[in-house]
FIKOLZA-1660 file (N, C-alpha, C; in steps of 0.1 Angstrom, whole numbers, plus 5000, padded with zeros to 4 digits):
% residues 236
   i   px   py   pz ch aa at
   1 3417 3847 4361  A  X  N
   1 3420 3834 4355  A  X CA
   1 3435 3832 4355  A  X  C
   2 3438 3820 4361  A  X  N
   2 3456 3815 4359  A  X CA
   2 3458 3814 4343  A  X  C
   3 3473 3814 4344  A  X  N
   3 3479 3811 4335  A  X CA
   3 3475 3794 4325  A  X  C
   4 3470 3794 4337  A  X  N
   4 3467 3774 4332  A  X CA
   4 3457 3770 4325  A  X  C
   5 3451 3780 4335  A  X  N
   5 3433 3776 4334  A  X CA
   5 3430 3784 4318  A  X  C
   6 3424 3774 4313  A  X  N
   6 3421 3770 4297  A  X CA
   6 3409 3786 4292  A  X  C
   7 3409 3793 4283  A  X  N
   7 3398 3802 4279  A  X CA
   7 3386 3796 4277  A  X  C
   8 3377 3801 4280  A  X  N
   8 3364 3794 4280  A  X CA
   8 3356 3804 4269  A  X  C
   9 3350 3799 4257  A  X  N
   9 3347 3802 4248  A  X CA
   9 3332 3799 4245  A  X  C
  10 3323 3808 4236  A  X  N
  10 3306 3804 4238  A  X CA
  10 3308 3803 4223  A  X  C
  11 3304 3791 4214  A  X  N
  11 3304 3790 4203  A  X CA
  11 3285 3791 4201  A  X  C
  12 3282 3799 4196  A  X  N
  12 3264 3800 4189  A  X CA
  12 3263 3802 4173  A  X  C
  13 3259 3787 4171  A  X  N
  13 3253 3789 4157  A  X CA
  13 3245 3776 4157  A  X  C
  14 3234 3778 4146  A  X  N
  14 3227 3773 4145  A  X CA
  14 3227 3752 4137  A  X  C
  15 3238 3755 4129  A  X  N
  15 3240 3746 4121  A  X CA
  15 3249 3734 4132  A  X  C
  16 3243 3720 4131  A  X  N
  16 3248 3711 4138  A  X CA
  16 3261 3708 4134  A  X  C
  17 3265 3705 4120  A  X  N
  17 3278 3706 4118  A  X CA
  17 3288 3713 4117  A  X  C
  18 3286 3729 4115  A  X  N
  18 3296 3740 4122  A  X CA
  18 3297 3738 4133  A  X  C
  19 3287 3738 4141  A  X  N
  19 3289 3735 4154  A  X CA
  19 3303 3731 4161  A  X  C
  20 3293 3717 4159  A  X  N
  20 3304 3704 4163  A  X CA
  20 3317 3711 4159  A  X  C
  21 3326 3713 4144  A  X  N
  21 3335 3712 4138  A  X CA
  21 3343 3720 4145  A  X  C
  22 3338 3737 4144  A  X  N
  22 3345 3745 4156  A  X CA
  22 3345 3743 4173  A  X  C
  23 3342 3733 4175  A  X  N
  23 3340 3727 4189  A  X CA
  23 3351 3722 4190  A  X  C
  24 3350 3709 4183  A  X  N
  24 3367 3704 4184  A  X CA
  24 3378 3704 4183  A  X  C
  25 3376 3720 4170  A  X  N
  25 3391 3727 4165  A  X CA
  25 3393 3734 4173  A  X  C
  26 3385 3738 4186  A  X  N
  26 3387 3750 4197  A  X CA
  26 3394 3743 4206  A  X  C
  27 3382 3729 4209  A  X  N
  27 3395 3723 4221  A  X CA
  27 3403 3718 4215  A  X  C
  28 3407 3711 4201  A  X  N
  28 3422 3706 4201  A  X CA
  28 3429 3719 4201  A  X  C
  29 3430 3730 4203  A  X  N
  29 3439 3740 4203  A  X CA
  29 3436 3749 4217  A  X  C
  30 3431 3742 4232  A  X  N
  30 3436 3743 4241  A  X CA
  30 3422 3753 4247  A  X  C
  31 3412 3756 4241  A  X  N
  31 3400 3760 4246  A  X CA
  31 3391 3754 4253  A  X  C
  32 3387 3763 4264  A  X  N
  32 3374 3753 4271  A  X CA
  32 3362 3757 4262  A  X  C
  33 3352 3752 4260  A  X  N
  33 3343 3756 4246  A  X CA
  33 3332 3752 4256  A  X  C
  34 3319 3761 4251  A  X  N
  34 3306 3757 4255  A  X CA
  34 3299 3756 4239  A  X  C
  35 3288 3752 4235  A  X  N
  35 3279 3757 4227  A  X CA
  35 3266 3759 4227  A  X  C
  36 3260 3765 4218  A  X  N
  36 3250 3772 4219  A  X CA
  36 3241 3771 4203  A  X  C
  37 3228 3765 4207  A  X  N
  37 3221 3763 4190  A  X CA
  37 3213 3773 4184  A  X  C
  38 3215 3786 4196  A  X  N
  38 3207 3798 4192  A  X CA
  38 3206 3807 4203  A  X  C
  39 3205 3820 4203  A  X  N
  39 3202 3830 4210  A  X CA
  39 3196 3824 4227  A  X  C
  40 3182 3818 4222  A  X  N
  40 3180 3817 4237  A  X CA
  40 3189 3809 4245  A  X  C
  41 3191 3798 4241  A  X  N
  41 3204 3792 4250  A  X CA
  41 3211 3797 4249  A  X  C
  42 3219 3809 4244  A  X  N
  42 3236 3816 4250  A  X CA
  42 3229 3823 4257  A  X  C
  43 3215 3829 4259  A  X  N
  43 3217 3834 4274  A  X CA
  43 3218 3830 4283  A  X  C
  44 3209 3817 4279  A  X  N
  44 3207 3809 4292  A  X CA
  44 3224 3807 4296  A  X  C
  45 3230 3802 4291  A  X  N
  45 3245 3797 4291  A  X CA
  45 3249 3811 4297  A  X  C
  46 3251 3822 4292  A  X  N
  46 3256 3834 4298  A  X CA
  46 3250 3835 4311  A  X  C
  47 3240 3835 4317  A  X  N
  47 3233 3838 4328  A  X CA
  47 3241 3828 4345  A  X  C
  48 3247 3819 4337  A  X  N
  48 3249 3809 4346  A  X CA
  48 3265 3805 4346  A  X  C
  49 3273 3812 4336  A  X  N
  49 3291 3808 4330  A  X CA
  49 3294 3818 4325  A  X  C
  50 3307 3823 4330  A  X  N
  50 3320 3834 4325  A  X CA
  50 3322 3825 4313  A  X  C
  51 3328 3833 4303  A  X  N
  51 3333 3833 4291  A  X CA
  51 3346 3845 4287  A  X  C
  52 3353 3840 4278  A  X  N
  52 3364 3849 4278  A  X CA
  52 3358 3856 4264  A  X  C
  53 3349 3850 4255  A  X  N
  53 3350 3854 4243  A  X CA
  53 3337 3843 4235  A  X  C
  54 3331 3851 4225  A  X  N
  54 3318 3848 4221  A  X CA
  54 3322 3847 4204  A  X  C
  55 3316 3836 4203  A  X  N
  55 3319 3830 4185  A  X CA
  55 3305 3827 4183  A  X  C
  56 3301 3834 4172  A  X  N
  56 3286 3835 4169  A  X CA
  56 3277 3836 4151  A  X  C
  57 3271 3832 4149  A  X  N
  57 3267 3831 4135  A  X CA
  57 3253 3844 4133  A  X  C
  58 3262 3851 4129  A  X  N
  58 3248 3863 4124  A  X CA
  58 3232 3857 4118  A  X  C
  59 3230 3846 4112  A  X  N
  59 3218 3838 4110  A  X CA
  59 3214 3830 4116  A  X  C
  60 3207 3832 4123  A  X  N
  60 3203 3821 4131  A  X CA
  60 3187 3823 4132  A  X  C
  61 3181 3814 4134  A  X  N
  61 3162 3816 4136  A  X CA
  61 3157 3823 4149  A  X  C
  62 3146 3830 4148  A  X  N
  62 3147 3839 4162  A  X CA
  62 3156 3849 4163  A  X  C
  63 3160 3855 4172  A  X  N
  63 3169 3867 4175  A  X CA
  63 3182 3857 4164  A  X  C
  64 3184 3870 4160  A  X  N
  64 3198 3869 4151  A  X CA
  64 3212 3877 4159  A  X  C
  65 3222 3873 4151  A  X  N
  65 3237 3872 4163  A  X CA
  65 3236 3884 4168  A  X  C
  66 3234 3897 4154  A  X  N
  66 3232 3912 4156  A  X CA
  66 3225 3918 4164  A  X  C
  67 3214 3908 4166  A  X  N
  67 3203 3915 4178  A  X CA
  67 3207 3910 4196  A  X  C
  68 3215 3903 4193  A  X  N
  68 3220 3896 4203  A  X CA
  68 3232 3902 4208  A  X  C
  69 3242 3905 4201  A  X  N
  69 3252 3912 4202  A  X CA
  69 3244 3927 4207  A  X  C
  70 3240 3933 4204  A  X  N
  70 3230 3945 4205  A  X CA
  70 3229 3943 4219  A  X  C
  71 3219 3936 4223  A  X  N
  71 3212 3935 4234  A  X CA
  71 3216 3934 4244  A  X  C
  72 3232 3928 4243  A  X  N
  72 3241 3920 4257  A  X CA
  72 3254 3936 4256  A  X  C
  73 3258 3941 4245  A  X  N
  73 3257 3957 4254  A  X CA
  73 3251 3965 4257  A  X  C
  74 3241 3967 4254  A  X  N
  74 3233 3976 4262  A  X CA
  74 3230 3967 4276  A  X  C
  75 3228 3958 4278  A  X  N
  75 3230 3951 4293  A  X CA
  75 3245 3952 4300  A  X  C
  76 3250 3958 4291  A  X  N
  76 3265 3962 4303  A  X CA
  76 3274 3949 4299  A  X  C
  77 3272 3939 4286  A  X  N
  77 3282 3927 4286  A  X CA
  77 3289 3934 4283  A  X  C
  78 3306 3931 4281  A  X  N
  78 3314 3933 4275  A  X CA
  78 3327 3920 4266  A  X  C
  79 3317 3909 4270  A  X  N
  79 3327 3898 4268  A  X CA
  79 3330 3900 4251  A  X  C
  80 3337 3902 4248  A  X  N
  80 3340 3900 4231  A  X CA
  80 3334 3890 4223  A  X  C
  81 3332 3896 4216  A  X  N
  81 3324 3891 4203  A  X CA
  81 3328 3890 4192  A  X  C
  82 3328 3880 4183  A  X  N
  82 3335 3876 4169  A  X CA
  82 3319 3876 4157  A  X  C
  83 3315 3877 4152  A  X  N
  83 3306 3874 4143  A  X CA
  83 3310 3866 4129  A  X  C
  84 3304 3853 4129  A  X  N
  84 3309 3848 4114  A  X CA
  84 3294 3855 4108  A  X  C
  85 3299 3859 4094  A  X  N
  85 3288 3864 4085  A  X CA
  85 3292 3854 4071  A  X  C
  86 3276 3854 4064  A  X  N
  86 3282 3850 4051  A  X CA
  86 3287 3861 4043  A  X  C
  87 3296 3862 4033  A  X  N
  87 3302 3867 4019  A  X CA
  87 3291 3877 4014  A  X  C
  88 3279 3877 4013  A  X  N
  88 3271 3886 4005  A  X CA
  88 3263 3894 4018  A  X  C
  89 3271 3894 4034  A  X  N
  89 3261 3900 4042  A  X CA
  89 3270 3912 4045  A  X  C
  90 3269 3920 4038  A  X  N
  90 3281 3934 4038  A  X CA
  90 3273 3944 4051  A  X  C
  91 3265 3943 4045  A  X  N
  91 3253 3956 4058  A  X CA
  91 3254 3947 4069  A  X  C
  92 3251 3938 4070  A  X  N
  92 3251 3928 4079  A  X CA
  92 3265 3929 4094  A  X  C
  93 3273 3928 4083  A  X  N
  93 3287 3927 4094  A  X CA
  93 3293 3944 4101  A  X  C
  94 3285 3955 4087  A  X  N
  94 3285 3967 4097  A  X CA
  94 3277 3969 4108  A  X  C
  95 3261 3965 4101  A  X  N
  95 3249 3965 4112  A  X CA
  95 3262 3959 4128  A  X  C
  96 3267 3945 4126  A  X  N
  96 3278 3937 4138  A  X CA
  96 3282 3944 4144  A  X  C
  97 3289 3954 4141  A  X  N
  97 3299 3966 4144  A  X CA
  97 3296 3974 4154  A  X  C
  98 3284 3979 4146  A  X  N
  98 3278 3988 4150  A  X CA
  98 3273 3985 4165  A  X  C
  99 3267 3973 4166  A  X  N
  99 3260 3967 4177  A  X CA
  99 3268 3968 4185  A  X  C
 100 3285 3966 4183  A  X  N
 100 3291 3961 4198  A  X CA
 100 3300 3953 4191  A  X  C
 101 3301 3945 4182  A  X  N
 101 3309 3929 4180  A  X CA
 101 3325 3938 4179  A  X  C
 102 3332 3929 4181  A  X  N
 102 3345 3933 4178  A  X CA
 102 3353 3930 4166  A  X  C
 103 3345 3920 4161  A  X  N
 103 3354 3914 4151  A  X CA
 103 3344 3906 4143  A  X  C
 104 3344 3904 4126  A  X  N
 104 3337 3895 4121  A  X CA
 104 3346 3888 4113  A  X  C
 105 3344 3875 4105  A  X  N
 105 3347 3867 4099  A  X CA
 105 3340 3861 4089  A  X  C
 106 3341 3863 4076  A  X  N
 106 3331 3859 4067  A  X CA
 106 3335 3845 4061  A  X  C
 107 3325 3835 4056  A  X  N
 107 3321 3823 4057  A  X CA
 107 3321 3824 4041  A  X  C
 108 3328 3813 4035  A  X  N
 108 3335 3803 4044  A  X CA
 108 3352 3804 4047  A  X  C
 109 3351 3802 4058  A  X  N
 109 3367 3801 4062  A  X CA
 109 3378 3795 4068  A  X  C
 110 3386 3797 4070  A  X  N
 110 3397 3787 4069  A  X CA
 110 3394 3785 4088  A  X  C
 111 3397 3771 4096  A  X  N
 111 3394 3775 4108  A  X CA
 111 3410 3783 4113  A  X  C
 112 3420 3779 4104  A  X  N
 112 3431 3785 4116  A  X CA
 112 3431 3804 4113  A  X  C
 113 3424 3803 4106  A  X  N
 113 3419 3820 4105  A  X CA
 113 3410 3823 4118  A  X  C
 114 3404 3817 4120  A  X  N
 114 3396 3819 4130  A  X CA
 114 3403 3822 4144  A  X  C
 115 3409 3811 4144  A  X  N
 115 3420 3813 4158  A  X CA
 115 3432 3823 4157  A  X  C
 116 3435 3830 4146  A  X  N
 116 3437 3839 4144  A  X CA
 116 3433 3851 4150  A  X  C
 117 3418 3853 4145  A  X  N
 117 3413 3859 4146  A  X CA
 117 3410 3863 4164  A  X  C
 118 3406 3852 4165  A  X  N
 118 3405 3848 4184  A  X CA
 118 3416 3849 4190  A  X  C
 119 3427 3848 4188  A  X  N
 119 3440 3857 4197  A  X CA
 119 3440 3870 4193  A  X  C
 120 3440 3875 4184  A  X  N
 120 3442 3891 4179  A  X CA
 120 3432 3897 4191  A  X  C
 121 3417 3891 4192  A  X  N
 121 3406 3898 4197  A  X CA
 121 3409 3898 4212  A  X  C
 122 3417 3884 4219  A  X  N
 122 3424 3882 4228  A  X CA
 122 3436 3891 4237  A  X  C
 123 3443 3895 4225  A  X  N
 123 3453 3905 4227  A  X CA
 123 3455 3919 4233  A  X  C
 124 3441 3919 4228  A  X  N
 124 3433 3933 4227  A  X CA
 124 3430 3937 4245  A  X  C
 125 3427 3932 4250  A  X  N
 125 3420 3929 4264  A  X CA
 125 3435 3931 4275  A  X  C
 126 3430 3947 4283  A  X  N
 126 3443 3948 4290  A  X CA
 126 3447 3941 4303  A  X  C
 127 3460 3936 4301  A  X  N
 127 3465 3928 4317  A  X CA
 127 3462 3938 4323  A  X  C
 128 3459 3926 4340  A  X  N
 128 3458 3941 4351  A  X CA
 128 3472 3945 4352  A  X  C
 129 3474 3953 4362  A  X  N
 129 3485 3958 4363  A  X CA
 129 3488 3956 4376  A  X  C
 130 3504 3952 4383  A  X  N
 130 3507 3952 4395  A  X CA
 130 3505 3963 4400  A  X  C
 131 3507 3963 4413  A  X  N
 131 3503 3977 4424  A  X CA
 131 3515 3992 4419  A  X  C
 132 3529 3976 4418  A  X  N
 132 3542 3989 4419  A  X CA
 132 3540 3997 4402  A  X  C
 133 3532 3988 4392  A  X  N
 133 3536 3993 4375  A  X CA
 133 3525 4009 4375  A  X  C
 134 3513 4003 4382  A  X  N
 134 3505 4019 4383  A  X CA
 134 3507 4028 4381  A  X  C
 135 3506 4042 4374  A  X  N
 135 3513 4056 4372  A  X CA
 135 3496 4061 4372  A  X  C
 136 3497 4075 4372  A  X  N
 136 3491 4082 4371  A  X CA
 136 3490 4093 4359  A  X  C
 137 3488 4085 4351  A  X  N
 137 3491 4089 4335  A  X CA
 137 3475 4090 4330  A  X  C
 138 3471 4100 4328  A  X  N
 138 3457 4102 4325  A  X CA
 138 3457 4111 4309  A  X  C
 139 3447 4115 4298  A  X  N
 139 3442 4120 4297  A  X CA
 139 3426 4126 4299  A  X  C
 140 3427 4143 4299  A  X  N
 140 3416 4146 4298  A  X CA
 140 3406 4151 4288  A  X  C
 141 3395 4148 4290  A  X  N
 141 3384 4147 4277  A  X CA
 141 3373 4155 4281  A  X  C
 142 3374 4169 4285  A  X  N
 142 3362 4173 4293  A  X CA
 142 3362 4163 4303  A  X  C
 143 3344 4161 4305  A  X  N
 143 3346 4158 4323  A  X CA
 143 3350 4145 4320  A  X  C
 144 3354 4135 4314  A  X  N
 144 3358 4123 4312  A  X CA
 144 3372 4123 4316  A  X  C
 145 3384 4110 4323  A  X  N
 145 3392 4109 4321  A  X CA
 145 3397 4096 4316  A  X  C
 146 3411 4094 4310  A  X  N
 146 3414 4081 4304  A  X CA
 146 3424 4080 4312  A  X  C
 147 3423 4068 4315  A  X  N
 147 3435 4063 4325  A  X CA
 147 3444 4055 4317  A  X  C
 148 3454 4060 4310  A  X  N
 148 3463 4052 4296  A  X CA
 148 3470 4041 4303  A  X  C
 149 3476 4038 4314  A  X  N
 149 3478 4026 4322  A  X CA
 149 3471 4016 4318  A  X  C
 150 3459 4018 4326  A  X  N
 150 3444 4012 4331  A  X CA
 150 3440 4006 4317  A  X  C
 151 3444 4020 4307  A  X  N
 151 3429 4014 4298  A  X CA
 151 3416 4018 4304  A  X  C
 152 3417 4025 4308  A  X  N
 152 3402 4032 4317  A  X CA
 152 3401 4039 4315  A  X  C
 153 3381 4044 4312  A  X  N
 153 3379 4055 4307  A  X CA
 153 3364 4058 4319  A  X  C
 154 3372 4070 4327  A  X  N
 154 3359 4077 4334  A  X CA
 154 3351 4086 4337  A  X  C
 155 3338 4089 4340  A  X  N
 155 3332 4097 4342  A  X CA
 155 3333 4098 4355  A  X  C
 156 3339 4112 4364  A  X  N
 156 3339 4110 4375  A  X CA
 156 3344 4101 4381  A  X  C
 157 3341 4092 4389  A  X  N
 157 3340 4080 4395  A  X CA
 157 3331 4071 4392  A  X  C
 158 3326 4069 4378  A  X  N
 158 3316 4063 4368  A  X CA
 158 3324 4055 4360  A  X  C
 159 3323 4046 4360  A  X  N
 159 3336 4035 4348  A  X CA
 159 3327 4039 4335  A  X  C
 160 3334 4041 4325  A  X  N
 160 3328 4042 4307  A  X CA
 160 3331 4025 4302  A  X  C
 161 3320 4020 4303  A  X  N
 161 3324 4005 4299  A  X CA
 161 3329 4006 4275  A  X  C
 162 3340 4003 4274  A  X  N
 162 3347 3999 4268  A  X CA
 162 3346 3988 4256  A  X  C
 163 3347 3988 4247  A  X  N
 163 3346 3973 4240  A  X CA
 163 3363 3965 4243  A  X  C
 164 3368 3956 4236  A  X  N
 164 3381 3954 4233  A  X CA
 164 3386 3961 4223  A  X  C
 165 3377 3967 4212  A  X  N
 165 3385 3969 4199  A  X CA
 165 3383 3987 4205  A  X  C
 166 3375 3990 4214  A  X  N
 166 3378 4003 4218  A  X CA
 166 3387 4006 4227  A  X  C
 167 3389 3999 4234  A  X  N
 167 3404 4000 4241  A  X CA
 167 3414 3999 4233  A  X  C
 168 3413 3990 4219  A  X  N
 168 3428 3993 4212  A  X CA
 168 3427 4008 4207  A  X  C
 169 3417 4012 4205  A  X  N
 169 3418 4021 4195  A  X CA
 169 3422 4032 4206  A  X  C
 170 3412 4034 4221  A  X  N
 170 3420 4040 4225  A  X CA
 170 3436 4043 4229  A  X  C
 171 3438 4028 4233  A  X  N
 171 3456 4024 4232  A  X CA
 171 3463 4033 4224  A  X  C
 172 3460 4036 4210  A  X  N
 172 3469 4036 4193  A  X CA
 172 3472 4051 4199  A  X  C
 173 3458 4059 4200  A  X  N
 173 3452 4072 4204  A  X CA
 173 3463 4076 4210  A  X  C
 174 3460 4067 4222  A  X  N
 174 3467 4078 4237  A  X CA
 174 3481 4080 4230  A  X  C
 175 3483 4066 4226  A  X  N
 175 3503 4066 4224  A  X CA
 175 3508 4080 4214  A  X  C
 176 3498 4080 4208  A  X  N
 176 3498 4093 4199  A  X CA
 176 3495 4106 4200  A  X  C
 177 3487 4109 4209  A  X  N
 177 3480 4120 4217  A  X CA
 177 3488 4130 4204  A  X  C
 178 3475 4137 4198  A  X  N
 178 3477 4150 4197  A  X CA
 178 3488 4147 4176  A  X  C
 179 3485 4136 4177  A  X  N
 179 3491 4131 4162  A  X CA
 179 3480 4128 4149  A  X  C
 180 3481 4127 4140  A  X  N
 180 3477 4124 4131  A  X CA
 180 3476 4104 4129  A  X  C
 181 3467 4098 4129  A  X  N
 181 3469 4082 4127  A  X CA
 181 3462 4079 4116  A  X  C
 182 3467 4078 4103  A  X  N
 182 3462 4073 4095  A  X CA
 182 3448 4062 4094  A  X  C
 183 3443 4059 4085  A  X  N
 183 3431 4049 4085  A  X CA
 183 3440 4032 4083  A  X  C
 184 3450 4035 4074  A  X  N
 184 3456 4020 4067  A  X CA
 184 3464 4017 4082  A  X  C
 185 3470 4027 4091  A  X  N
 185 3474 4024 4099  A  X CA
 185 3467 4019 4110  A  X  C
 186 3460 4028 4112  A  X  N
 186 3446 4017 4126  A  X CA
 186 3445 4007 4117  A  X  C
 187 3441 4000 4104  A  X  N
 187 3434 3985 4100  A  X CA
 187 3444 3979 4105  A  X  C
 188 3457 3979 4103  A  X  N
 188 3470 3975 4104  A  X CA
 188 3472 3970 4121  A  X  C
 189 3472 3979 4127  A  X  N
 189 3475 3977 4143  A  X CA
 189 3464 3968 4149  A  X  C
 190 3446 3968 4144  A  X  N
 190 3440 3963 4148  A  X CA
 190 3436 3950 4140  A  X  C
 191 3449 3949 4138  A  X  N
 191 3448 3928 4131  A  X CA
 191 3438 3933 4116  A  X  C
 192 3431 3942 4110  A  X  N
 192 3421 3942 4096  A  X CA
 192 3431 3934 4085  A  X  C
 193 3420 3929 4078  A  X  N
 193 3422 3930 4065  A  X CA
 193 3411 3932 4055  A  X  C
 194 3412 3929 4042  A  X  N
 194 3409 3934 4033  A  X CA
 194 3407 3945 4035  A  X  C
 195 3413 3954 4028  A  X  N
 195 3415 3968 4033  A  X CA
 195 3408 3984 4030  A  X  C
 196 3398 3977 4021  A  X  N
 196 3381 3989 4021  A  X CA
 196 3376 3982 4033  A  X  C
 197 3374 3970 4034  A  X  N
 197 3359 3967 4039  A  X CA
 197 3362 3972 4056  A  X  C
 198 3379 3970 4059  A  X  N
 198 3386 3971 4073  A  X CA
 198 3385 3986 4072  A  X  C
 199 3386 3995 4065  A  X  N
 199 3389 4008 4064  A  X CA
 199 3370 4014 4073  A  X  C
 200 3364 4005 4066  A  X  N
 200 3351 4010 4066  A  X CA
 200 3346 4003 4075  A  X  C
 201 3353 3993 4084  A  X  N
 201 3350 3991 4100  A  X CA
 201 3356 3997 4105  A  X  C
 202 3367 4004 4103  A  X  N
 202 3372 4014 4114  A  X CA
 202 3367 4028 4117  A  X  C
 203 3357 4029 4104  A  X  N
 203 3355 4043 4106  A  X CA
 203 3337 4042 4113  A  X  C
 204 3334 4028 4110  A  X  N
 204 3325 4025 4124  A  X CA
 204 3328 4024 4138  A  X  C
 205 3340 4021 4143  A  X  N
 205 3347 4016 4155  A  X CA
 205 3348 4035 4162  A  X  C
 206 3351 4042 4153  A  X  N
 206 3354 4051 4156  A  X CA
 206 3342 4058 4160  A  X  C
 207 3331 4058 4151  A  X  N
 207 3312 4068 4153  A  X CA
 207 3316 4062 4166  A  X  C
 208 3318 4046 4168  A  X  N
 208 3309 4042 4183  A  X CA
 208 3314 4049 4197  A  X  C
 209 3328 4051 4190  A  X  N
 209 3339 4054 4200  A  X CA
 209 3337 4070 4206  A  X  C
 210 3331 4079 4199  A  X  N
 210 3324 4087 4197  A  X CA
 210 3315 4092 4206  A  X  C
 211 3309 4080 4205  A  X  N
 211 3295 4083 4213  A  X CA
 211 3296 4081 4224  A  X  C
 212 3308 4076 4232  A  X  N
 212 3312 4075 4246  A  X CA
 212 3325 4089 4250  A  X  C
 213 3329 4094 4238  A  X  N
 213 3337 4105 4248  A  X CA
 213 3331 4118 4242  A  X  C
 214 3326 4122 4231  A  X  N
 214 3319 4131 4226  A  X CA
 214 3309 4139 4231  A  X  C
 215 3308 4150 4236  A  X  N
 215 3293 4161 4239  A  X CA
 215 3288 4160 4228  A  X  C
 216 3293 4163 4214  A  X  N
 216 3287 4162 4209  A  X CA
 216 3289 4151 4194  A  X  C
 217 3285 4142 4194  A  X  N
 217 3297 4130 4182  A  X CA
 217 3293 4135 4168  A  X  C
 218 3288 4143 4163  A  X  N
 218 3287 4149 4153  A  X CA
 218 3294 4158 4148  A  X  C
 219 3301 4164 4158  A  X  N
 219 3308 4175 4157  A  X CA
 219 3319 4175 4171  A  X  C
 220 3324 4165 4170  A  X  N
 220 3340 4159 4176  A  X CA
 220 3351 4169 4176  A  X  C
 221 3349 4171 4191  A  X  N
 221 3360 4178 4194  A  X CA
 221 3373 4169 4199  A  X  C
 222 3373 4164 4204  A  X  N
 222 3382 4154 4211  A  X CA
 222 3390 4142 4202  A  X  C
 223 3381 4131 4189  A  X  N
 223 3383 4123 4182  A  X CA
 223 3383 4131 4168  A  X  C
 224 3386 4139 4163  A  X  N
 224 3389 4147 4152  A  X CA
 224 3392 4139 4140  A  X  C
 225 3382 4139 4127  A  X  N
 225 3389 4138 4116  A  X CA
 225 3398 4145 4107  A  X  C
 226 3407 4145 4103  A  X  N
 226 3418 4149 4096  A  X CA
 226 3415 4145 4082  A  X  C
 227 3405 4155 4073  A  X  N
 227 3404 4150 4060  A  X CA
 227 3413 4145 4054  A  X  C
 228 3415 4136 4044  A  X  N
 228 3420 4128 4037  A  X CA
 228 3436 4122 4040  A  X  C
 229 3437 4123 4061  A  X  N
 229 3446 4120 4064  A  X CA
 229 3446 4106 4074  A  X  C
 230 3434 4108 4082  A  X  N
 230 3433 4098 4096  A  X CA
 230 3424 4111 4107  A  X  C
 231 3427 4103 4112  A  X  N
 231 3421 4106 4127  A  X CA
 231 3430 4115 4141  A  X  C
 232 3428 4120 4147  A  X  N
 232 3437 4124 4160  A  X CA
 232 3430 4130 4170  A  X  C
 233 3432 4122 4182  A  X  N
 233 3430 4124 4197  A  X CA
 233 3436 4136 4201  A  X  C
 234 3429 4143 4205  A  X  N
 234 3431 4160 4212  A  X CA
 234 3427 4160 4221  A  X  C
 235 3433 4160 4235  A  X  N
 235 3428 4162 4248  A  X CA
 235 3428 4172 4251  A  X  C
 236 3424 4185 4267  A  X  N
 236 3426 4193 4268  A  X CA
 236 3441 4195 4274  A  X  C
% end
């Protein structure tokens, strides 16, 4: 995508006047926006249109956002995901997490939070790189390698598909290799706030993170907790 050409965004929620309202606060602020009144039409919509980024309502009738979020990674999506949740759906926005989403937002809220929120998730997502910037800067993870340039994480000659918010986290990692990274510090670098509930998505971000470089994610050799300090990446 050029410089020019506008982000194209899937708004899914069920309510006609959310809808609408974040439809036109997306394009007055330079988005191409599609929408969507429920699960089966954002596939249909996904089946047929790139999107840079998915804005979605965890209630909806029929498949709900979580099951939907679910379903489109284990199908190999990776386009980013935002989840608005209501205020009393706490399990809810980890169940989100859990699934894949990269980011939630609880209802009700301010919309320039939102776009907030939507560049931070934006951010996240690495430029390619020119031919000359390329290095050959790897870490190794057993048979996995990470390509700290790239942002790439491989099996062999097998790409490890990635979230955005796992790419940051790997990002924080690599830069640290072999450090201690606090918990308030990952909320911190990865745009959190409130700072239990962010503490207690990061240490979801991390199980999931886990389960892609781990032999065994129960017993983490590589992604290491540091009791009552953070976390630290140990490569061989």
């Amino acid at each position: 995508m050029t410089d020019s050409a506008p982000l194209h965004l899937l708004v899914v929620d069920d309510d006609d006047r959310i809808r609408g309202l974040l439809q036109k606060f997306l394009i007055r602020h330079n988005y191409l926006v599609s929408v969507a009144t429920d699960a089966a039409r954002a596939r249909r919509l996904l089946g047929g249109l790139d999107f840079d980024l998915i804005v979605m309502d965890v209630m909806m009738p029929g498949e709900d956002g979580v099951s939907l979020t679910r379903a489109l990674r284990d199908q190999g999506v990776m386009i980013p995901i935002l989840l608005l949740t209501a205020r009393g759906e706490a399990e809810s926005r980890i169940d989100g997490l859990e699934a894949g989403a990269d980011d939630y937002l609880v209802k009700p809220f301010e919309p320039r939070e939102l776009l907030l929120r939507i560049n931070a998730i934006l951010r996240r997502i690495p430029q390619p790189l020119k031919p000359a910037a390329i290095t050959a800067r790897n870490l190794t993870l057993g048979p996995l390698r990470y390509d700290v340039d790239r942002a790439e994480l491989w099996l062999g000659d097998q790409p490890i598909r990635l979230t955005t918010t796992e790419i940051a986290l790997m990002r924080i990692f690599a830069a640290r290799a072999g450090e201690v990274v606090g918990r308030e510090k990952l909320v911190a670098e990865l745009g959190g706030d409130e700072a239990q509930a962010s503490e207690r998505a990061v240490d979801v971000q991390i199980t999931r993170l886990r389960r892609k470089i781990e032999p065994d994610p129960k017993q983490p050799r590589y992604l290491q907790t540091i009791r009552g300090e953070g976390y630290r990446l140990a490569p061989d």
